[in-house]
N, C-alpha and C positions, 0 to 999 in steps of 0.2 A: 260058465258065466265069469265075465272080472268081478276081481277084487275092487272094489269103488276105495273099503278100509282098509291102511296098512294094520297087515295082522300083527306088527311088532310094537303095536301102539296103546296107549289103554285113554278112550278118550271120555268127556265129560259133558253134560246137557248141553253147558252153554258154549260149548265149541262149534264155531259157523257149521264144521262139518254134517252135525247132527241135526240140520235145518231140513235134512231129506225128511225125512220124521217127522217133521212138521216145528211146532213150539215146545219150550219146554215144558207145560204146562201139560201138553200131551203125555210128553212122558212120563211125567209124574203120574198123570191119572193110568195110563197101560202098567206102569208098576206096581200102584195101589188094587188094580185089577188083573192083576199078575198075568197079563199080555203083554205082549213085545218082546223086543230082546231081551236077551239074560243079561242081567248087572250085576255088580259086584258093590257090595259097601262097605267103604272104608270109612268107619267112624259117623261121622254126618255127611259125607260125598259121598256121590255118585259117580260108579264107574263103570264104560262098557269096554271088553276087550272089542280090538278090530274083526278078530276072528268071529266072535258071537254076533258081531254087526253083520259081517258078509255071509253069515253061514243062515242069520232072521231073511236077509235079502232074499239068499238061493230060494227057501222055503216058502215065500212069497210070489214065486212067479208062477205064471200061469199061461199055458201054450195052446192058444186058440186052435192048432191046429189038428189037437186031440178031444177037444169040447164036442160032446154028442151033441146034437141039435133036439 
């Protein structure tokens, strides 16, 4: 699968990027419910590395053409 995130990047809720995700409101609640990607806190920020964004991705896909009926 591509990389969507540069893995040399450490990005933050409100960057457009993180719109795949939905709102940031979302993520606030997957963190509060310790779902989603892995983050990092720095003080009162929020931080995701690129690598833990594309690595929640891979783990997220799902290949119809191994689904049993």
């Amino acid at each position: 699968m591509a990389n969507i995130f540069d893995a040399d990047r450490m990005y933050f809720p409100e960057d457009p990027e993180m719109r795949v995700f939905g709102s940031i409101e979302k993520l606030a609640q997957w963190r509060h419910r310790n779902v989603g990607p892995a983050f990092i806190r720095i003080g009162r920020r929020i931080g995701y590395y690129g690598t833990d964004l594309n690595a929640y991705l891979s783990n997220q896909r799902t290949d119809p053409s191994t689904e049993v009926a």
